[in-house]
C-alpha positions in Angstrom: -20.0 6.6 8.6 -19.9 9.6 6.0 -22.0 8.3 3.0 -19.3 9.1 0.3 -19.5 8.7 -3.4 -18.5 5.5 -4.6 -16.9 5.9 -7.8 -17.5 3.6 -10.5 -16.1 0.0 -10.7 -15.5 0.1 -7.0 -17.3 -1.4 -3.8 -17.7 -0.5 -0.3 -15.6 -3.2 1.2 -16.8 -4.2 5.3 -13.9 -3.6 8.0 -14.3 -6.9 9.1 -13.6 -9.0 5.5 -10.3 -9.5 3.6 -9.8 -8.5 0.2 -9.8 -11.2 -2.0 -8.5 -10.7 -5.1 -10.6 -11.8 -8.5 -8.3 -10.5 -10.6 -4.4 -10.6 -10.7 -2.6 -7.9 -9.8 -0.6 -7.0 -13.5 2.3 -6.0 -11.5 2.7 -9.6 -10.0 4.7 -11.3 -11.9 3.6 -13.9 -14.4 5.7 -17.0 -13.4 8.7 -18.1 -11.4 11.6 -16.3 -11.2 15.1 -18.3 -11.1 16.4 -18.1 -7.4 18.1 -16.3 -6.2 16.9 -13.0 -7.6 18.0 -9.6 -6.7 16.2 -6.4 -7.5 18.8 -4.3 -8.4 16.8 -0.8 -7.6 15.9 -2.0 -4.0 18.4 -4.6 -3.0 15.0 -7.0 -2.0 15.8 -11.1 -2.9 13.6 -13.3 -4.0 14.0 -16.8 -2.5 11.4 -20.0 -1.5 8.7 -18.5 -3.4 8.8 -14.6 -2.0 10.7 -11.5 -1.9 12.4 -10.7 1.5 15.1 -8.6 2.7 18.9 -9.9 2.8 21.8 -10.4 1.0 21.9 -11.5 -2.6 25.2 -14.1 -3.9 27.3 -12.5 -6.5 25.7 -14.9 -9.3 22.0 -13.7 -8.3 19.7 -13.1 -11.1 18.4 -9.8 -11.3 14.8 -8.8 -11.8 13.2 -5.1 -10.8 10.3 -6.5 -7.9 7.2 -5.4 -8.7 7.4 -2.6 -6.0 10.1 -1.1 -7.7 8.1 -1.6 -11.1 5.1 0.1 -10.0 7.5 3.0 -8.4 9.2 3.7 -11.6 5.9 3.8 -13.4 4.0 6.2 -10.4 1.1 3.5 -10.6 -0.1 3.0 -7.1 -2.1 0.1 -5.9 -3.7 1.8 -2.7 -4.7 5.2 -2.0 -5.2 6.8 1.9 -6.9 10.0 2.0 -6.5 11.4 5.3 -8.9 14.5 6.0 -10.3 16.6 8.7 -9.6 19.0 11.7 -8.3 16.7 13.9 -5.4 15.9 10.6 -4.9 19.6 10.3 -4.3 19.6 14.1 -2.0 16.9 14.5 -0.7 16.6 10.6 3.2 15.9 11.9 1.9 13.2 14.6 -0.5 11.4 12.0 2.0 11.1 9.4 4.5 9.8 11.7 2.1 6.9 12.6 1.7 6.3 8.9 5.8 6.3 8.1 6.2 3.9 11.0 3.1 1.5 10.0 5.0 1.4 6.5 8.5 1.0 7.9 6.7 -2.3 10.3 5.1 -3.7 7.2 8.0 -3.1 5.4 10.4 -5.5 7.1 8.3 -8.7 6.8 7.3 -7.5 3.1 9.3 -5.7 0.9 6.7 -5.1 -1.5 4.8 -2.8 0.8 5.7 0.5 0.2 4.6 4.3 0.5 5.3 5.6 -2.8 4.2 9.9 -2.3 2.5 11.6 1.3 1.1 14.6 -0.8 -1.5 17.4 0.2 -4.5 17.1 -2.0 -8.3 18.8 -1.8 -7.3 19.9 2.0 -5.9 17.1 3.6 -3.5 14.6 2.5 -3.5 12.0 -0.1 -1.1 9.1 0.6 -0.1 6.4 -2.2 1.7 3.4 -1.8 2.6 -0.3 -4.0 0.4 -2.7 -1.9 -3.7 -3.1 -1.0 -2.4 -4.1 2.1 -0.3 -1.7 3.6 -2.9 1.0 2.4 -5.8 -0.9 3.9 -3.2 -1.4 7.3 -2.2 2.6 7.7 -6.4 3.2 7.4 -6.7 0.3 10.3 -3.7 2.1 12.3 -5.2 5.4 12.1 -8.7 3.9 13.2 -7.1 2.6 16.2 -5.0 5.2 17.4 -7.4 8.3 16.4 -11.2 6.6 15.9 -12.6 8.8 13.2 -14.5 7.7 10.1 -12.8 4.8 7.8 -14.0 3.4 4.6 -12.3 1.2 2.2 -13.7 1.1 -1.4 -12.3 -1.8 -3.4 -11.7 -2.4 -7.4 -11.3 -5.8 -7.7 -10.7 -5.6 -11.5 -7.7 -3.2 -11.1 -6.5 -4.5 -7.9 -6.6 -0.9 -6.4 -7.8 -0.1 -2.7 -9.4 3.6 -2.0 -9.2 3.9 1.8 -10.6 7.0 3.2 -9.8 8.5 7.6 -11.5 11.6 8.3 -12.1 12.8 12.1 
């Protein structure tokens, strides 16, 4: 494993733990909303508890999800940087594997999101709403492609640096 820079405030984070918060995520939202409630940007409901996919009633209340909230204000939770010559080789193939993990994690949770795929410092810088879909594409790239994976976690922000080079 490449010995990287950590930057400060962040942690090298084993493959083999789960992130657990310390802090809450200020994007989460602060107490409970009446149900149902419709996001009116992304069409997600929230209902028992949790936002999921599906049809709101006409007197829904409506409420941006935080998803949506983090979208409009281009504040990303997770980060993916993607590097290498095996990416520059296969760029179209990789990326699809990283739409299609979003689109999977995106059914069950509608908060999981890719927010920008972006070329950055030579390979590719990919952004989305949730720790856990950014910390999934790293663990979908490991699997399909090996290469090096790190995860470096800021548990007073909330925010998830995962770096796949090969």
């Amino acid at each position: 494993m490449n010995s990287r820079s950590i930057p400060p405030g962040f942690h090298l984070v084993r493959r083999d733990r789960l992130l657990q918060e310390q802090s809450h995520d200020p994007y989460k939202l602060k107490g409970k909303l009446p149900e149902p409630t419709a996001c009116p940007q992304c069409g997600a409901v929230f209902r028992n508890g949790r936002w999921n996919w599906g049809d709101a009633p006409p007197q829904a209340h409506h409420e941006t999800c935080p998803a949506c909230h983090r979208l409009n204000d281009r504040f990303p939770a997770g980060f993916v940087s993607l590097g290498g010559g095996f990416l520059a080789a296969h760029r179209d193939e990789i990326l699809n594997l990283v739409r299609h993990e979003e689109q999977r994690e995106r059914q069950a949770h509608p908060l999981q999101r890719l927010m920008a795929i972006e070329d950055h410092d030579g390979g590719v810088m990919v952004t989305t709403t949730d720790v856990h879909l950014a910390r999934g594409i790293g663990e979908a790239l490991h699997h399909a492609y090996q290469g090096e994976l790190e995860y470096h976690y800021k548990p007073d922000d909330n925010l998830l640096r995962v770096h796949w080079t090969r």
